[in-house]
C-alpha positions in Angstrom: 0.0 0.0 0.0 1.4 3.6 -1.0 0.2 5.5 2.0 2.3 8.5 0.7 0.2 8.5 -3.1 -3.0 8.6 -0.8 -1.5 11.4 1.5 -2.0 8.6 4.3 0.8 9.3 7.1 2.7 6.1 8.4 0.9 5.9 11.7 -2.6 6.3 10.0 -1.9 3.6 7.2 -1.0 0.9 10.7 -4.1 2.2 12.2 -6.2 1.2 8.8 -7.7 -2.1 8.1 -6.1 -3.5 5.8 -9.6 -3.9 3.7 -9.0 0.6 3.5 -6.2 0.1 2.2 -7.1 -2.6 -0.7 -10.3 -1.0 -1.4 -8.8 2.6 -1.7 -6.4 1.0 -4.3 -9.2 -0.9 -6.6 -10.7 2.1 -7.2 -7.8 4.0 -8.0 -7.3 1.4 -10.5 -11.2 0.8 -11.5 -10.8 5.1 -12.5 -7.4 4.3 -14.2 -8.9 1.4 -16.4 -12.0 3.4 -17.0 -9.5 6.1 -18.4 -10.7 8.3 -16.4 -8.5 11.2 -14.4 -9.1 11.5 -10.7 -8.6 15.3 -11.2 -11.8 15.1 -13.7 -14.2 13.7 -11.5 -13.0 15.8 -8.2 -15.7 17.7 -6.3 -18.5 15.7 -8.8 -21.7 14.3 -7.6 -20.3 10.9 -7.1 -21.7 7.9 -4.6 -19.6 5.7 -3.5 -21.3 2.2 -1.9 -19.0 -0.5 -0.6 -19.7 -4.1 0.1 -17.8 -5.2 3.7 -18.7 -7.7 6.6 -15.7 -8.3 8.0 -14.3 -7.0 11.3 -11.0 -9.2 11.4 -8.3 -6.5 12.2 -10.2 -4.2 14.2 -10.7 -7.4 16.6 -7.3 -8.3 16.4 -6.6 -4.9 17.5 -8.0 -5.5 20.7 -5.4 -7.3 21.7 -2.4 -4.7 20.6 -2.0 -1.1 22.5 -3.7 1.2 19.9 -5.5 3.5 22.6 -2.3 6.0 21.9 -3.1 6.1 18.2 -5.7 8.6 17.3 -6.4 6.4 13.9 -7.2 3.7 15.5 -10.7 4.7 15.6 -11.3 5.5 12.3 -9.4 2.7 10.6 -10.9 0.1 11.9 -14.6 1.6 11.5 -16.5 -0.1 8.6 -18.5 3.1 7.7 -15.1 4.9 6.7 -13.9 2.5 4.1 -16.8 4.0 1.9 -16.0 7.4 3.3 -12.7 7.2 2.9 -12.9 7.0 -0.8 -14.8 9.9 -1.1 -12.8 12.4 1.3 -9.5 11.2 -0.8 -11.4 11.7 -4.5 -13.8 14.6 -3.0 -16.8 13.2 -4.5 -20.1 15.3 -3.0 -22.3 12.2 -3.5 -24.0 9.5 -1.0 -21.4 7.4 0.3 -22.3 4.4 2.7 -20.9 0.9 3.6 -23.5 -1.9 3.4 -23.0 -5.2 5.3 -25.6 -8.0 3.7 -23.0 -10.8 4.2 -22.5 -12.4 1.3 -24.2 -10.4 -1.1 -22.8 -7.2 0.4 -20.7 -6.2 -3.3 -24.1 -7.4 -5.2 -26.8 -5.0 -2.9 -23.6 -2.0 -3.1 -24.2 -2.1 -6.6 -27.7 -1.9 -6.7 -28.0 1.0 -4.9 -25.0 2.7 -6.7 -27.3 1.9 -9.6 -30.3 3.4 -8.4 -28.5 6.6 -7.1 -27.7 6.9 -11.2 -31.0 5.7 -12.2 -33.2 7.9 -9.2 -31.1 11.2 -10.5 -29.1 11.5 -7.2 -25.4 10.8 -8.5 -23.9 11.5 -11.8 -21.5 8.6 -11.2 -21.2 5.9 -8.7 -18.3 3.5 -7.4 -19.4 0.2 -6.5 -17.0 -2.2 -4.8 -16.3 -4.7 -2.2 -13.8 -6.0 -0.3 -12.9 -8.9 2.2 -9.5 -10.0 4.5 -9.5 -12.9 6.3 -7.4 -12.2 9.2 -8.7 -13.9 12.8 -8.8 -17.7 12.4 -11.1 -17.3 15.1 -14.0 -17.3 12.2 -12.9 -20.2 10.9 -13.5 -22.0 13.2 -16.9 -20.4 14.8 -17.9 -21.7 10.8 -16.5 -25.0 10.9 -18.3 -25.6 14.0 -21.5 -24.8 12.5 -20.8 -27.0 9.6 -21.1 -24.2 7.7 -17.8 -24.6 5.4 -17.7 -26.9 2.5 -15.1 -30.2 3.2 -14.4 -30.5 -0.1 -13.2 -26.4 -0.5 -15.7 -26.1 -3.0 -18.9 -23.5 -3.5 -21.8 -25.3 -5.5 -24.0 -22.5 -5.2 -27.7 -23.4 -5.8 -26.6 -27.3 -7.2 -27.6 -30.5 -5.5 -24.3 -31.6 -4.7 -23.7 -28.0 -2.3 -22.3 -29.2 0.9 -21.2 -25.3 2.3 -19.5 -22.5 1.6 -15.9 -21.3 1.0 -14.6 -18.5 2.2 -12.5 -15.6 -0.1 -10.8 -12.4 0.4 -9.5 -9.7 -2.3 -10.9 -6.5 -3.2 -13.0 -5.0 -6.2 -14.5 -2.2 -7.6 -16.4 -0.2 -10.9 -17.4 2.8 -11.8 -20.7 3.2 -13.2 -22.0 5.9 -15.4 -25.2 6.3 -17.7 -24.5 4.7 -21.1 -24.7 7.5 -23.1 -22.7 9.6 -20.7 -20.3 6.6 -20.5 -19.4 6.8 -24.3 -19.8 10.8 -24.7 -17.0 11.3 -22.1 -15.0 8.6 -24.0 -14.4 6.1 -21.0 -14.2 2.5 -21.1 -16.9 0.4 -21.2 -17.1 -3.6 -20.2 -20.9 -4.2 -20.0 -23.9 -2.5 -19.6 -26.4 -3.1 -16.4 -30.1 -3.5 -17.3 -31.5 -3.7 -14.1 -30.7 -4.7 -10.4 -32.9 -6.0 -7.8 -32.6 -6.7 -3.8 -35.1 -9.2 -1.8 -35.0 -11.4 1.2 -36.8 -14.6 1.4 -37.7 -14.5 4.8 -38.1 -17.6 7.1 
């Protein structure tokens, strides 16, 4: 992580989960593949919606004397990794974290595309990130039966027998279409619609 390129001082970039600091990167990357100039879109009426769960280092932390570090508080938060993103890029937009487990990158990207689609952002970031640091999870999980034996996600087949769990980061950057190819940027696919449920008991 180049704390200095973010203007991140040692003793903050220590204090950050390490999920800041991967997340903060993928989008600087997601704007550089888009072709895209992060002095273009500074100040714009961007949202920014991240996709996290996972608590690892702040827990961790506990066990470490950060009480004298005045970052611990914010870098372990899970609200700042979406806020964080949009004090370094100075976008005006909504910016929230959204925690919906598994489906946590999937629901951040529906409402990124509804902030487009409801008139509320210009442009959106939509991206999600996961580190698996406490082993303490693991094996809270494998207790529960809840991880597959074979290392192996069948999701919605017969043969499913739990769940794997993964870490990395991710992120795009969503625009309208036709605003998409005016300004000349990059285009991979085009999202139709999105939709969020729950299914209850």
């Amino acid at each position: 992580f180049d704390a200095e390129f973010f203007g991140i001082s040692p003793a903050e970039a220590e204090a950050m989960d390490p999920q800041q600091r991967m997340l903060l990167t993928a989008v600087w990357e997601a704007f550089e593949d888009a072709g895209i100039a992060a002095e273009r879109v500074r100040g714009s009426n961007t949202a920014v919606f991240v996709g996290i769960c996972g608590t690892d280092y702040s827990q961790i932390q506990r066990f470490r004397r950060t009480a004298e570090n005045v970052h611990a508080g914010t870098g372990g938060a899970m609200s700042i990794v979406a806020n964080r993103i949009s004090h370094k890029f100075d976008f005006k937009g909504p910016s929230a974290s959204v925690d919906t487990a598994c489906s946590s990158s999937l629901v951040a990207t529906d409402l990124a595309c509804h902030a487009i689609w409801n008139g509320h952002s210009d442009m959106a970031v939509a991206g999600g990130v996961n580190a698996l640091l406490d082993p303490g999870v693991f094996i809270n999980f494998s207790k529960a039966n809840m991880m597959s034996p074979t290392g192996r996600i069948r999701t919605f087949d017969a043969d499913a027998d739990g769940y794997v769990r993964g870490e990395g980061a991710g992120s795009v950057v969503i625009k309208r279409l036709s605003q998409a190819i005016k300004d000349g940027d990059r285009v991979y696919s085009v999202i139709r619609g999105t939709c969020i449920n729950q299914d209850g008991q």
